[in-house]
C-alpha positions in Angstrom: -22.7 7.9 10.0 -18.9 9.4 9.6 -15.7 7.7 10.6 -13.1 9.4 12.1 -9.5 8.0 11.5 -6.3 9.0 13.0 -3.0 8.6 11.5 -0.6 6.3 13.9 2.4 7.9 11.9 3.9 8.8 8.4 5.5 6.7 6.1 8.5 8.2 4.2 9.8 6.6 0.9 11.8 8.2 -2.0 8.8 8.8 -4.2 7.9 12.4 -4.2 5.2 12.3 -7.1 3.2 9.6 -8.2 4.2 9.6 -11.6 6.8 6.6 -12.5 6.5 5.2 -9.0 5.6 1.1 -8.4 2.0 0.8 -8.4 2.2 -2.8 -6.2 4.7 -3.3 -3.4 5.6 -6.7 -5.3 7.0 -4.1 -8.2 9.1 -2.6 -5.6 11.6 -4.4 -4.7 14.3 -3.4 -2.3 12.8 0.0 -2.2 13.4 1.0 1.2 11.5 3.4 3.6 10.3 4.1 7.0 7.2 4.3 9.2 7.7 7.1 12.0 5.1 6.2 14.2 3.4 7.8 17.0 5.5 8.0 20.3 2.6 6.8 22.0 2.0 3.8 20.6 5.6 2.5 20.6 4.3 -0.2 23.3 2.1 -1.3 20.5 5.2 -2.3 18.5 6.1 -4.9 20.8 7.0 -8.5 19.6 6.0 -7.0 16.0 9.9 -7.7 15.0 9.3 -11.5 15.0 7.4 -10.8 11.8 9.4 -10.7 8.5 6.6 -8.6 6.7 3.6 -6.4 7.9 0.4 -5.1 6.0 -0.3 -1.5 6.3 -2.9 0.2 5.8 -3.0 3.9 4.9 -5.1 6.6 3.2 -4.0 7.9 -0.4 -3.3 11.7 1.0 -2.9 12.6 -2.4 -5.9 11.0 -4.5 -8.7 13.0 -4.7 -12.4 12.3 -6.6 -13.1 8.6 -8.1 -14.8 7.5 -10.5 -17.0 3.9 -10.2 -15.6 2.8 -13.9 -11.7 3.1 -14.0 -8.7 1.6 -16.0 -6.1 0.3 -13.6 -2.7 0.4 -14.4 -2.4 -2.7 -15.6 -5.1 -2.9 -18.7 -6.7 -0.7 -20.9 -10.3 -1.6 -20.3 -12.6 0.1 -17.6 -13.2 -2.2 -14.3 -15.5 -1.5 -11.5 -13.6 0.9 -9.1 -13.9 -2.7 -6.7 -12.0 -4.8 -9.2 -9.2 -2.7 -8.8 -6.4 -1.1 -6.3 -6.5 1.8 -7.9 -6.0 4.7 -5.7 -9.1 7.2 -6.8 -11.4 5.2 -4.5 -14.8 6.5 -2.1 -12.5 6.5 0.7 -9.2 6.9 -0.7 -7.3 3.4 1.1 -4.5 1.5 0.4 -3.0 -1.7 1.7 0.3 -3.0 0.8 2.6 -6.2 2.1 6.0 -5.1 3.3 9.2 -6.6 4.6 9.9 -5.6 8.0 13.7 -4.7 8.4 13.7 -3.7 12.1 12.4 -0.7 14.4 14.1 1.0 16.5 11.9 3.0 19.1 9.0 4.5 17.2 11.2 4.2 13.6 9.6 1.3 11.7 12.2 0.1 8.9 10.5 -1.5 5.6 11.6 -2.7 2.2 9.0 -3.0 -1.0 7.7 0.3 -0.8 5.2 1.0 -2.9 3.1 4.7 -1.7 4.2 8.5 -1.8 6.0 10.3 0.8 4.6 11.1 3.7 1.5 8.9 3.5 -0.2 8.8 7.0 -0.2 5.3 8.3 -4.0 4.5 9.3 -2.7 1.2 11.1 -0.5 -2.0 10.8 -0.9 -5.4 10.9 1.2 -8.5 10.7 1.0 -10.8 7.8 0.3 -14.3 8.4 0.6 -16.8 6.0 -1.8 -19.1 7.4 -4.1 -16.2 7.3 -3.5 -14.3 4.2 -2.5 -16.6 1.3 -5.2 -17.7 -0.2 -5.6 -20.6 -3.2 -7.4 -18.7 -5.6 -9.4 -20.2 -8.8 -10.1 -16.9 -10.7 -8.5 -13.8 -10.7 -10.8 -11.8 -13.1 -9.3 -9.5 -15.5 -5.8 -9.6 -13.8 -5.4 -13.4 -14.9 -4.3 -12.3 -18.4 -2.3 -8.9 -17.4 0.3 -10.1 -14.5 3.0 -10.1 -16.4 3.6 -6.7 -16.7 3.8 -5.9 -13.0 6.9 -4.7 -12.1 8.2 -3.0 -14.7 4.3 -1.1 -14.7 5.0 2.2 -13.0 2.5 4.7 -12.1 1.3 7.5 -14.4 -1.2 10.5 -14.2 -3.9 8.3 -14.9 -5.4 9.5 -10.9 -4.4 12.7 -11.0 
């Protein structure tokens, strides 16, 4: 079976390498970007703006390979590829909560940017509360290595 995606538009942000950029959106913020979506779907966009923050989903353009045993940013132990957001992955996707500024046409404005420049933008969705925080009572090898978060910037680890 293959999947074909299409990107909906680019985002832009101010990171041009991957090295020393936030590695969660929650370590990033006030970074500000924008989404230049497709022209065509600007009807798509509508009544999106009574959302403070969106989740996008996009497709690590730079990240090439994986490997099933990794060590995330955040520890120095190998996890399963799935126990992480790291961005070597099979398919190479990324999600990441943003703040919604405001758009303007087909120019999506966003704060707490956390991917390259000129990531294509598989699709966007808006977050819910009610839908997407979750009580949790384990959070696995992260439990012990939150702290660290945003000051944690990426390295070459991926490369």
């Amino acid at each position: 079976m293959s999947i074909i995606l299409e990107p909906i538009g680019v985002i832009h942000t101010p990171f041009k390498a991957k090295d020393g950029m936030p590695i969660q959106s929650a370590g990033a913020k006030g970074v500000k970007g924008h989404i230049v979506l497709r022209e065509e779907l600007i009807p798509g966009l509508t009544d999106l703006d009574g959302f403070s923050h969106i989740i996008m989903i996009y497709h690590f353009h730079k990240s090439t390979g994986f490997e099933l045993l990794t060590t995330p940013f955040l520890d120095n132990k190998q996890h399963g590829v799935f126990a992480t957001r790291a961005p070597s992955r099979p398919n190479q996707l990324g999600i990441s909560v943003v703040r919604l500024l405001k758009i303007e046409k087909n120019i999506i404005h966003i704060e707490n940017v956390d991917m390259l420049d000129e990531t294509p933008l598989l699709d966007i969705k808006p977050y819910i509360p009610d839908f997407d925080v979750h009580n949790t009572e384990k959070n696995g090898w992260f439990e012990n290595n939150s702290d660290n978060l945003n000051e944690t910037r990426s390295d070459k680890r991926f490369e």
